[in-house]
Each structure stands twice: as C-alpha cells, then as structure tokens.
C-alpha positions in Angstrom: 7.8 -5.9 18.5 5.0 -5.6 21.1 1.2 -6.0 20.6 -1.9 -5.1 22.6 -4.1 -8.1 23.4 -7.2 -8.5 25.2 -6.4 -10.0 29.0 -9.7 -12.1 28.9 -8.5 -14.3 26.3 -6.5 -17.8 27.5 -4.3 -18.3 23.8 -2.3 -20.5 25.5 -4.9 -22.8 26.8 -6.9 -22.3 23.3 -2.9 -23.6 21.6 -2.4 -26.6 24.1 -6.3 -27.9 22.9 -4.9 -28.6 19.4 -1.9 -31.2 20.8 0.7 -29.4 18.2 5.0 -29.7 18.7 6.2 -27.3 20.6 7.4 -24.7 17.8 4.2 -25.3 16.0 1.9 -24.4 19.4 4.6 -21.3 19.6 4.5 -20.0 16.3 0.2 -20.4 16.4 0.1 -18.4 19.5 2.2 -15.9 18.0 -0.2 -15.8 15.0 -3.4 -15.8 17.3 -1.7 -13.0 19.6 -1.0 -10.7 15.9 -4.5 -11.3 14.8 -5.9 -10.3 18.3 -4.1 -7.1 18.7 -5.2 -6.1 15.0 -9.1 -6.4 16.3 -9.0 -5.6 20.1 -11.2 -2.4 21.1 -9.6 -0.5 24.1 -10.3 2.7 25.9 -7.9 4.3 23.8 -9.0 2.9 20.6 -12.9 2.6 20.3 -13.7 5.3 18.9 -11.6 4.6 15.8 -14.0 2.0 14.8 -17.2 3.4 16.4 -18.6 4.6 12.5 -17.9 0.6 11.6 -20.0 -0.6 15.1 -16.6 -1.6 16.4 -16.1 -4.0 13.6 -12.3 -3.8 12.1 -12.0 -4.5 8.0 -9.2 -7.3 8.1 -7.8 -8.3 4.4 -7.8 -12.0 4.0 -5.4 -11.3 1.3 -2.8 -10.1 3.1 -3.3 -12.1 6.1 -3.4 -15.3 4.8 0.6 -14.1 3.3 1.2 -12.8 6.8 0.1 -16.7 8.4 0.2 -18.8 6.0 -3.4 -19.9 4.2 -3.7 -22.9 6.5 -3.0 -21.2 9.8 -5.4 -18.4 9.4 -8.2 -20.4 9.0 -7.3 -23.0 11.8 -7.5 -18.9 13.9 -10.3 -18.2 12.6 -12.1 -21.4 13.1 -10.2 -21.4 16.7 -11.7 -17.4 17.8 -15.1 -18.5 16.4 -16.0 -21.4 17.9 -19.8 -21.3 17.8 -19.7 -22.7 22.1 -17.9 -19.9 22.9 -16.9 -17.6 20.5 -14.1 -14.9 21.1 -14.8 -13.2 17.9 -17.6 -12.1 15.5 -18.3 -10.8 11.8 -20.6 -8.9 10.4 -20.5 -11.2 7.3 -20.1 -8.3 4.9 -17.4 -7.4 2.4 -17.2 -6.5 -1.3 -14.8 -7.9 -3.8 -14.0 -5.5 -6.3 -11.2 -5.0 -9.3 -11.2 -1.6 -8.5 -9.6 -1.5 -4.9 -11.4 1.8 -4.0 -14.4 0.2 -4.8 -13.9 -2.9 -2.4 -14.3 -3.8 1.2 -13.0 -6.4 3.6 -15.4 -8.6 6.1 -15.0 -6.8 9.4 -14.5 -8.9 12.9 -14.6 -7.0 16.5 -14.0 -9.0 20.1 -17.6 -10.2 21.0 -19.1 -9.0 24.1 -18.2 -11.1 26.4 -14.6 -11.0 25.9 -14.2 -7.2 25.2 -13.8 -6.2 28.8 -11.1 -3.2 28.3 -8.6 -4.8 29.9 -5.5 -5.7 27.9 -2.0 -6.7 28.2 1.2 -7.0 25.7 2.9 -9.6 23.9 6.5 -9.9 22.3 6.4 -10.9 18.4 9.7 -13.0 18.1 12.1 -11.2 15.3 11.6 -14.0 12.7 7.3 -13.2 12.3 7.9 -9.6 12.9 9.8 -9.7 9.5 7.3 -11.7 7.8 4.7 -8.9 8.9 7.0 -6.0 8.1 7.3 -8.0 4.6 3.5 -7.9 4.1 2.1 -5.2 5.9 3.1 -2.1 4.2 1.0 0.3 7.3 3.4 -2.3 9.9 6.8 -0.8 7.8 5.6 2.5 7.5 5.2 2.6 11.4 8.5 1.7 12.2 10.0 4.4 9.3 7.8 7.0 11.5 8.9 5.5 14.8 12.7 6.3 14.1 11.7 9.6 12.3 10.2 10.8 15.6 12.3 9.1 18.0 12.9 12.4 19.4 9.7 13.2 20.7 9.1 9.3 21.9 11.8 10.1 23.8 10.3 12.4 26.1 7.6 9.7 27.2 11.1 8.4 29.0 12.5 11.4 29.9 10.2 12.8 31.8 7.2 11.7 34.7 3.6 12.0 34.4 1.4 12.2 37.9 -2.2 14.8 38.4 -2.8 16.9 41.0 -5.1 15.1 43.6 -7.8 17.5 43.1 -8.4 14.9 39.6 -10.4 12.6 41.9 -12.2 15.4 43.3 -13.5 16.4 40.0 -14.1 13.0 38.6 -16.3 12.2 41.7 -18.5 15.7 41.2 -18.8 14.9 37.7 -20.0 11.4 38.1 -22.1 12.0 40.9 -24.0 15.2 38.9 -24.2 12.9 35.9 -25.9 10.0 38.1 -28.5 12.8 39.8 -29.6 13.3 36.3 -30.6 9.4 35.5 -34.1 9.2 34.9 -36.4 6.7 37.5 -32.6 5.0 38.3 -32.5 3.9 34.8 -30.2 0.7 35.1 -29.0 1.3 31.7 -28.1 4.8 31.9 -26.4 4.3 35.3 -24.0 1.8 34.0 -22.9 4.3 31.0 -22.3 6.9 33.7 -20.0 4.0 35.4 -18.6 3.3 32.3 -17.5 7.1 31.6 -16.2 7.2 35.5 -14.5 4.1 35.0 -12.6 5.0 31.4 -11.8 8.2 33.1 -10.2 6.5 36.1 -8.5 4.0 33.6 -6.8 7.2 32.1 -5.2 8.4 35.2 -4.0 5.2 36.7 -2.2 4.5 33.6 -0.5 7.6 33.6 0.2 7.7 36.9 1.6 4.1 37.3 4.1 5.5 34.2 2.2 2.2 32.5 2.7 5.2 29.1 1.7 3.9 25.6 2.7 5.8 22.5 3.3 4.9 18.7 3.2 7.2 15.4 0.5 6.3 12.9 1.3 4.8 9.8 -1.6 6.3 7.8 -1.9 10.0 9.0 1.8 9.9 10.9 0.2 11.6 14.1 1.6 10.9 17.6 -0.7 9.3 18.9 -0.2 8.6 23.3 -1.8 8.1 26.6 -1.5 12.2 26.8 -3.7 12.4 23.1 -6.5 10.0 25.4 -6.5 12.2 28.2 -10.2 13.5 28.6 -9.6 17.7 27.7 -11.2 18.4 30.9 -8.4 16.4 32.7 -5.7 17.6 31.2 -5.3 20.9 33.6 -4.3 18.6 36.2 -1.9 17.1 34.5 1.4 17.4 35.9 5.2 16.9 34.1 8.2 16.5 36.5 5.4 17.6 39.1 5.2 20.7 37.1 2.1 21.8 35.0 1.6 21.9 30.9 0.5 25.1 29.2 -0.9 24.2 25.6 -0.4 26.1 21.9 -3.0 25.3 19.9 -4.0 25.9 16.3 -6.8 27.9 15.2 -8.9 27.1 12.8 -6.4 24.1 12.3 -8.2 22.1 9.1 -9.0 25.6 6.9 -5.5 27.0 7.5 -3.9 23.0 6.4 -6.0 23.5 3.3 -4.6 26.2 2.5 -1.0 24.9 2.4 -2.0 22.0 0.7 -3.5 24.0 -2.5 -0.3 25.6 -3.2 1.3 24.6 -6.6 4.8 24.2 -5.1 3.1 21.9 -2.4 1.5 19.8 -5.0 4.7 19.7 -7.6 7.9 20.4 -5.5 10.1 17.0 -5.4 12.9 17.9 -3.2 12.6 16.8 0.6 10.3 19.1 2.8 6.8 20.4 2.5 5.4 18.7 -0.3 3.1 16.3 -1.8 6.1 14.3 -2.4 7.8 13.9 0.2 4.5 13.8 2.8 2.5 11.3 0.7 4.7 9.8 -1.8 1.7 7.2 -3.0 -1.0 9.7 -3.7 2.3 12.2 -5.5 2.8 9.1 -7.8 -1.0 8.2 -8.3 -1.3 12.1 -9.2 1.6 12.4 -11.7 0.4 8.7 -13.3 -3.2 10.1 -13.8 -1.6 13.8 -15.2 -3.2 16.0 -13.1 0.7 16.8 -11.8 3.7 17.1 -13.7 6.8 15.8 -12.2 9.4 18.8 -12.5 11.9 16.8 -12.1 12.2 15.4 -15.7 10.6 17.6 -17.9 11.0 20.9 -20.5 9.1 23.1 -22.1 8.8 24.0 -25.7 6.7 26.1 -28.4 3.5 24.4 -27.3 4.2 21.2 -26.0 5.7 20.1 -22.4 8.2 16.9 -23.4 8.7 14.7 -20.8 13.0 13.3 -19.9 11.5 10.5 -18.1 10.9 6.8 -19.6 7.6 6.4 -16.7 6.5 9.8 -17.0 2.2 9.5 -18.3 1.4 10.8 -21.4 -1.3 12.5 -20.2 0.3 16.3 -19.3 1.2 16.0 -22.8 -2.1 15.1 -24.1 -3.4 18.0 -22.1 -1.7 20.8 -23.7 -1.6 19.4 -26.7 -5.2 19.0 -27.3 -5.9 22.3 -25.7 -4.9 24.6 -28.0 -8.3 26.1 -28.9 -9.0 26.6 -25.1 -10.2 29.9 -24.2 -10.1 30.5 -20.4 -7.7 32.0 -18.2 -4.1 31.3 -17.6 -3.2 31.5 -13.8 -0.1 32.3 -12.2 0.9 30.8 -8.9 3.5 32.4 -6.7 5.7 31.0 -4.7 4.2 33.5 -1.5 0.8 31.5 -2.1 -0.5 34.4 -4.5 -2.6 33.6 -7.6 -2.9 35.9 -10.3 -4.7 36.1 -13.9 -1.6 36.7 -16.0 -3.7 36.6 -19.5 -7.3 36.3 -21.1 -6.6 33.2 -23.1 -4.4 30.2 -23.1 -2.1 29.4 -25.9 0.9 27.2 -25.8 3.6 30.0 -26.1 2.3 31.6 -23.0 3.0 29.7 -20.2 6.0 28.8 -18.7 6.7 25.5 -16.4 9.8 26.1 -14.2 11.3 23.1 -12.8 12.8 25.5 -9.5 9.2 25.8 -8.6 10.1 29.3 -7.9 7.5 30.8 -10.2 5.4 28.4 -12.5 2.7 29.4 -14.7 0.0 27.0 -15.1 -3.4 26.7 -17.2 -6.0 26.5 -14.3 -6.6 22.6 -15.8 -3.3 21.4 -15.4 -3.7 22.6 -11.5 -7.0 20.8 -11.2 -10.3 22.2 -12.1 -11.4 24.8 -15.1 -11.1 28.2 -12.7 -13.0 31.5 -14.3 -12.1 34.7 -12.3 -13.6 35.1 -9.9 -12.8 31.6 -9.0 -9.4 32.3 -8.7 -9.7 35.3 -7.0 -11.6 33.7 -4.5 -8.5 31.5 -4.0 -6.5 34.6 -3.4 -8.7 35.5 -1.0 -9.3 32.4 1.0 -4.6 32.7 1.2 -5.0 36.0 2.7 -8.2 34.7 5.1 -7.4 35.9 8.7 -6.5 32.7 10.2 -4.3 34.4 13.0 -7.9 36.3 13.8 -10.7 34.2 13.7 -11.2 32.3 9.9 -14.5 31.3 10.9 -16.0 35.3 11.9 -14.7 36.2 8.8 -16.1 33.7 6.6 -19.6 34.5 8.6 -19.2 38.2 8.0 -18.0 37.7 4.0 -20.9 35.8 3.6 -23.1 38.6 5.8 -21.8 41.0 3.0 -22.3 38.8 0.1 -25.9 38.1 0.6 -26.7 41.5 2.3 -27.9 40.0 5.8 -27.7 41.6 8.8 -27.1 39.2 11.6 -24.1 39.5 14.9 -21.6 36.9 14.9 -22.2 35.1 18.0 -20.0 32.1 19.8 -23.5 29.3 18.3 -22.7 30.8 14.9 -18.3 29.9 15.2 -19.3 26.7 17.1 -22.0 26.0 14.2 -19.2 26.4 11.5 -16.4 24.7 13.2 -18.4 21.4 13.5 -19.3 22.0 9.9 -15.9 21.9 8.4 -15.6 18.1 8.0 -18.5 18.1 5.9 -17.1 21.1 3.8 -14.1 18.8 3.5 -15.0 15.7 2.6 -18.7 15.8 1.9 -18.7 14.0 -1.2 -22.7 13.4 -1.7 -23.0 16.1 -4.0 -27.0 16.2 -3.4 -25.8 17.2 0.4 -23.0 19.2 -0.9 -25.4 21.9 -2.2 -27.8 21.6 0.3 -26.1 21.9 3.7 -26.4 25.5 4.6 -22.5 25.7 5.8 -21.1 24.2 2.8 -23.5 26.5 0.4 -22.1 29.8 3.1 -18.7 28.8 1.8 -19.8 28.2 -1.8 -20.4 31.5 -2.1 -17.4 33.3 -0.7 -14.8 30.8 -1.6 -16.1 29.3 -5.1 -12.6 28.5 -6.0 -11.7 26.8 -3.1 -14.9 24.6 -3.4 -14.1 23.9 -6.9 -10.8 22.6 -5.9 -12.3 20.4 -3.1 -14.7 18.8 -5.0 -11.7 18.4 -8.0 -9.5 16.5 -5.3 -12.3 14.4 -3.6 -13.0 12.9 -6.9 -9.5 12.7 -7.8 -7.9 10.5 -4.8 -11.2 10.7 -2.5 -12.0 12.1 0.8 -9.8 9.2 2.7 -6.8 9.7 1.3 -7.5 14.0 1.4 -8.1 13.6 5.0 -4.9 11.4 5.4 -3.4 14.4 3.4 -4.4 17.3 5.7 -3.2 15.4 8.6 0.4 14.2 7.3 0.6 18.1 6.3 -0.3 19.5 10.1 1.8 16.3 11.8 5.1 17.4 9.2 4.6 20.6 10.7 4.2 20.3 13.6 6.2 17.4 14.6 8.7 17.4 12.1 9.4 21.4 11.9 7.9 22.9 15.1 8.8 20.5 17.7 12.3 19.1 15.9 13.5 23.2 16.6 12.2 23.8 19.7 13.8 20.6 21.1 17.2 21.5 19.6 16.5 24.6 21.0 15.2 23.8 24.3 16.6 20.2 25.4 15.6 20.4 29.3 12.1 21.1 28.3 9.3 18.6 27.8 7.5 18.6 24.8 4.3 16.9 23.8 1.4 17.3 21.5 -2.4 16.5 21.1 -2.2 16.8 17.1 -2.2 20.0 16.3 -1.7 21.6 19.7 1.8 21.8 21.5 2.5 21.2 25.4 5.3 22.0 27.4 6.0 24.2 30.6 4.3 27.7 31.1 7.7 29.8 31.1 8.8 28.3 27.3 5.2 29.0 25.8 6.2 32.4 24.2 9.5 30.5 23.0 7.4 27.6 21.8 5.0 30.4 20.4 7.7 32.2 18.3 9.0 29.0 16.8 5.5 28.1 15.4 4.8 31.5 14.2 7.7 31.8 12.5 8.0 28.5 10.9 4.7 28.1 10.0 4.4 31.7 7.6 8.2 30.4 5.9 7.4 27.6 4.7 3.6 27.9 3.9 3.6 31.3 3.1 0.1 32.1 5.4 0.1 33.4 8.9 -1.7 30.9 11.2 -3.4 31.8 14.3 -2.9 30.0 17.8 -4.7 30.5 21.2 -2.8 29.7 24.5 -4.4 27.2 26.8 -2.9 27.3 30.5 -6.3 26.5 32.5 -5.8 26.2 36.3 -7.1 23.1 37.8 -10.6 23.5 39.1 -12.5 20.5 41.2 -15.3 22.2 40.7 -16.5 20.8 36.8 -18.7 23.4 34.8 -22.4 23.2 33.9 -21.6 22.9 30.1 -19.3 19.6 30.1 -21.6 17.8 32.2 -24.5 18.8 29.6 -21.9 17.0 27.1 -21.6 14.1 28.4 -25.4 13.5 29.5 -26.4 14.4 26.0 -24.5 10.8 24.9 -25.9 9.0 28.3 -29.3 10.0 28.1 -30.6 8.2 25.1 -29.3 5.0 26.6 -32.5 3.7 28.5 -33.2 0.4 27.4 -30.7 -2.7 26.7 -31.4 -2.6 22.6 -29.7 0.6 22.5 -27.3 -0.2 25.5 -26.2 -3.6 23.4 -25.1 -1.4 20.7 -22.3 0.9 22.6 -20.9 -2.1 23.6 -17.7 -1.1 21.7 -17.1 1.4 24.2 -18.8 0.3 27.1 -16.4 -2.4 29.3 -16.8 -4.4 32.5 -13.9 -3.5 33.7 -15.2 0.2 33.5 -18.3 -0.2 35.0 -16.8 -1.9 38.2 -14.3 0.8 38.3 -16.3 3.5 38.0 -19.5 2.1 40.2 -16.8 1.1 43.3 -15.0 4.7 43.1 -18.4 6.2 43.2 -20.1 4.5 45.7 -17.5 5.3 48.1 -17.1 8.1 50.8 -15.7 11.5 49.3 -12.9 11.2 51.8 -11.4 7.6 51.1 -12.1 7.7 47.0 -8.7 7.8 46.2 -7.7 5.3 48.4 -9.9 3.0 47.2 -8.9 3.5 44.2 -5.5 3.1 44.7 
C-alpha cells in the first residue's frame, strides 16, 4: 500500500527527536506518514477541499482505532508544534447522535509546508490491515481497484508524451494572462505563475510516465493524471505517439437521473444496474426506513404485502395497511421506463408487486412522493426528454410554451442551464429552491421529477444522491461501456474523464456503437454523446484566457492571496515564473 506525502516534511528527523526503539520509531513514522497522506493538498487534489478552505474532516474516532489512542495524540501534538507547526485546525466540529447531523475538526498542511511537491511511501502489510480493518472508504478502494483492474491496466500498457507544440501554448497563455495584470500587481502575477507552474507540473508528470491513478471509494470514478489534465491540454495529448479522440455524454447528470428514478433501478436485487448492487448502504437504509420493498422476500395478498424475511421493516406493511381510505392514483411502472395511471383510486386488491421486476404496480407513495397526474405524466415526459438532441433546448423551449414567451434559444441560455443543474439537484434550501429562476423553469415542466428530487434529498440527502448519480454513470461507463469495448478491442487504449471515453480516432464509431447500444438496454432511454477530436492548436483562444483571468483578477492584495493558498504552491510559482521568463526558443529546454 502506497501513500502520497508532502516532500517538505523530515518524519524521520521529527521520529529520531522522540529517542524511541527501533520498531517503535518505525511503526510512528508509519503512522505520521498515514496521517499525512490523508490531509496533504496536491495539484491533483485541491480542489476537493477548496468548499472546506483546504481543511480535511478527519474522524478522531476512527483514527484513534486506526493508531492506537496514545499514538495519535503523540502525531498530533508532534505536526502541531506551536515553533513550527506542520499542521493546522480550524477548531471546529460538531458531536452529534445523529451522524448526519455531525462533523469532524478539519486539519490542512499549513502554509509553509504545503509546497505541492510530494513523494510516496510503502505502508508495511501488518498496518495496512489494521487500516483496511477500520477504514471502511480504505476496503472499499481496494474492492474497486480489482473490479477495474482492467482499465488500470492500460496506465501500464500504453505511453503518454504531448506534442511539443504544449509548451508553445502554455507560454502564449501565460504571457497573455500576465499582459492583463493590473500596475504589475505582485499578487496577481504570482497566481498567473502558479496556474503556469500546475500546468507544467501536469505535463512533466505525464511525460516522465511518473502516472497516478486509483478508483474512488465513495463515487467509484477513475480518477488519474489523464482526469487532471487541463481540458485545453488534452488535444496534445498523445498515446503510443498517437492522438485521443473523446465520446462524451450529453447532458450527462439529467440523463443519470433519469435511470436512477426507475422502479426496477430502485427495487431490482440481482447483480447489475440497481440500487442494490451500485450502493448497497443507501439500498438497505432505504428498505429499513420502507420507502423500498425488498422483492426478494416478500408476497402479496388481498390487501396486505407480508414480508418472508425475519429483518424485513414493518413499515411497507404499515403503509398499505393504513392506507386503505387513500384516494389518489395508482401508478404503473414499466420495465421500458414508462409510467402510466392504471386507476382513479387505490385500494388494496388493485395493485400488484411482482418480485421479477418485470412489471410492478405501485401506489405513487410506496415509490416516494404523493404524485397527482399531471405529476406523473411529467415523469413520462422527462423518460422520453431528447437527451440524444439537446435536453437542455428542449427543457428551454417546454418552458417557452408553458408560460407563453417568446424568446430564441441561444448558446448563454444552454450554458445558463447547464451550470444550473447542480442546484436543481441538490439544492436543498427550499427558500432557494423556489426562488432560483432555473430550478422554478424546471418546476414547471417537470413537477414530477421535482417532487421526486426533493422526496430523495430528504430521504438520504443530497451527498449520498450525488454519490448515487455518479456510482450510476461510473457502472456504466466503466463497468458496461468500457469492460465490452476492451473485450472487444484489446490493442486499443482506453481511458476516461468520468463520463467521457478516450481512445484512438479510427475506434470512435466502434466505441460510439457500444455506448449507444448499451446505454438504451439497460436504462431504457436513449442518451446523447458529442465527439471531441480537436487538433492541437498553439495558438490559445480569447475565451479560455477570459476564464482563467476571471479567477486571477480578484487576487490583488495578500488578504485575499493568503486565502488560495490551498491551491497556490511554491513549487508552482518557481516553475511557472522560470519557464516564463525564458526565451521562446529555449523554454522547453529549460524546462526540461
């Protein structure tokens, strides 16, 4: 087992300090390195914690089981030695019986030592077990490390290297970025160096094959020195010397919802595409609260649904059988993603609960929320959405229609919407839920749909939905997609960027076919992709320069500097300030 540690920090010389046996000063360097790598902020990680100020919650709980109760607190008192400390806190963190409600204190690398530079260390077998014992995200890791073996494998199959026209464009974007520094803005010149330098960091890891790679244990995305890769880098990217074409997934988090709203997805229990199988805690925490039945253990009768299993929640039952007065609708969902009204009112004799998961018949409650009809038909609707031909047009134009406006669809409006999703996710201020303009626009044509996501964000919250929508797009994806095509396709290279796919130019309509296909059998909705094969250009375009000033120009005096520290490293600056400062001819030697 190997962790990431920060380069600037001497463990050994902090161990020999303490005059400790030689297994003891072994085993607390260990410890010290474990901690480290759980808090250290890198170019490839920062902006994981950036929400959080680049503090990392660490559960004393779990680590004091991990180290031992004395050993953690000799580490801490060791990183936060108030002379010279290597770590700090923001003293904050909530005890709570309810765990949802709770937070742990959060500790980053302090400024000094958070340079960007980093190096591994080996966790001896004995510890690793210990962690794997106490660290349920450290077991699931591994379980998704040998379920995508096959695509780690490619990181070793195959060799990465750029076209040479990547330093060209690096040293025209850095150079426009520093013409736009206001009065030579000290402040603002170093976050262009630290952009420049990150950037640089990026391809001299890939190039020196120094690759990094791992599957997440929360969302189970493959996450890699490829996923880092700056998007306007990636076209001069090369593959056996060879350059990448890209699939990617329109509309990616709408059409994902929709997958994960069908009934078989929620209370199918074989192996595949299911709640189940994809998130097995929140399947269980769902079944033990009775908002899904487990069809695996259960029968129907008259008007009661009996459970066959001796942990199965009395709550299902206490559903129907307290419902019997309810009038409402009773909804049937299809196994092709349909939903249709099936009856005026809901008695017990009326519905039908299939344990095939073929065709189940469901009272809208039992699926979530209280639907009327024109709820449900909404949800019909949003299934049959054009997601192969621009979702986000068509939800602009429904709503156009819906309200009577008159207004052309333009690329501000798509871009507005897009960026809106994630709060029409996981917006979970209700006060802001009805008053952001987006969320109100899909409101209106897609009441259902809203209903449901406001049902589920109070059900398991909008963590574990987000964690949900991206297990459902990495099973797919990684697990279905990529799994065929490299049975298919051995000699190819494969590689993905979440939810886009990259391999060679000439198997893109192979790739393309696989995806397609898979994706409509096994959800049941047609997705939409676009095909990104960009030739290399030196030349970087007005628009991306914009971008990045828009994040550098705020930066102009050392209060607001201090605080992107997180993502702003030495190491960075002096890399990007030397490469710049050179002659346009000898840059990449320099560099070199």
């Amino acid at each position: 087992m190997k962790v990431m540690v920060p380069k600037s920090v001497n463990v050994k010389l902090l161990v020999q300090g303490l005059n400790l046996s030689p297994t003891r000063s072994e085993n607390l360097k260990n410890k010290i390195y474990y901690f480290l790598s759980r808090i250290v902020s890198t170019n490839d990680s920062f902006k994981l914690n950036e929400k959080n100020d680049g503090y990392i919650n660490i559960s004393s709980v779990i680590m004091r089981k991990v180290m031992g109760r004395k050993d953690y607190y000799l580490i801490l008192e060791l990183l936060s030695d108030s002379g010279d400390p290597i770590i700090e806190t923001n003293n904050s963190w909530l005890n709570s019986q309810n765990e949802s409600m709770g937070y742990c204190k959060g500790y980053r690398i302090t400024q000094k030592f958070s340079t960007g530079e980093v190096e591994f260390k080996t966790i001896p077998g004995k510890f690793r077990k210990r962690i794997i014992k106490h660290m349920p995200d450290e077991a699931e890791a591994i379980l998704m490390t040998e379920k995508y073996q096959f695509l780690l494998n490619q990181f070793n199959s195959h060799h990465f290297s750029f076209d040479p026209m990547v330093y060209d464009y690096i040293w025209l974007f850095g150079h426009k970025l520093l013409s736009m520094v206001q009065d030579h803005n000290e402040y603002q010149t170093r976050m262009v160096y630290n952009l420049i330098g990150r950037w640089l960091y990026y391809v001299e890891k890939i190039e020196n094959n120094e690759l990094w790679y791992n599957v997440s244990a929360s969302n189970h995305r493959l996450n890699s020195s490829i996923t880092s890769l700056k998007r306007t880098l990636r076209p001069f990217l090369l593959c056996d010397g060879k350059p990448l074409g890209m699939i990617d997934i329109s509309a990616s988090q709408p059409y994902f919802l929709s997958s994960v709203m069908r009934t078989s997805f929620l209370t199918d229990t074989e192996e595949g595409f299911n709640l189940r199988s994809i998130y097995p805690e929140v399947w269980k925490e769902m079944v033990s609260k009775g908002w899904i039945c487990d069809n695996r253990s259960t029968t129907y009768t008259g008007d009661t649904f009996t459970y066959n299993s001796i942990d199965a929640p009395a709550s299902c039952n206490d559903l129907l059988n307290n419902c019997n007065d309810y009038s409402g609708s009773t909804i049937n969902f299809n196994n092709d993603a349909s939903v249709s009204v099936i009856s005026d009112s809901f008695t017990g004799s009326s519905n039908s609960f299939s344990s095939s998961g073929s065709t189940t018949n469901y009272p809208s409650f039992m699926w979530g929320p209280f639907l009327n009809d024109k709820e449900v038909e909404s949800i019909t609707n949003y299934y049959q959405s054009p997601f192969d031909n621009d979702f986000y047009k068509h939800l602009f134009s429904t709503y156009q229609s819906m309200t009577g406006r008159i207004e052309d669809f333009c690329p501000e409006h798509r871009q507005k919407i897009k960026n809106n999703m994630m709060f029409i996710l996981f917006e979970n201020n209700w006060n802001h839920r009805n008053k952001n303009e987006n969320i109100r626009m899909f409101q209106m044509v897609f009441p259902g749909v809203d209903k449901w996501i406001e049902w589920i964000l109070k059900t398991i919250g909008k963590s574990k939905f987000s964690l949900l929508l991206q297990r459902a797009e990495s099973y797919l994806v990684l697990n279905v997609v990529c799994r065929e095509f490299i049975q298919r396709y051995p000699s190819a290279p494969v590689f993905t960027i979440h939810d886009a796919v990259m391999t060679y130019e000439e198997y893109l309509p192979d790739l393309q076919k696989i995806l397609l296909g898979r994706f409509q059998e096994i959800t049941g909705v047609r997705v939409g992709i676009k095909n990104k094969s960009e030739k290399p250009n030196p030349e970087p375009k007005q628009k991306d320069i914009d971008k990045a000033w828009s994040k550098i120009r705020p930066v102009t005096i050392e209060e607001k500097f201090k605080k992107k520290f997180n993502g702003v490293f030495v190491s960075n600056i002096e890399k990007g300030s030397a490469f710049l400062k050179n002659h346009p001819s000898d840059r990449k030697g320099l560099y070199t």
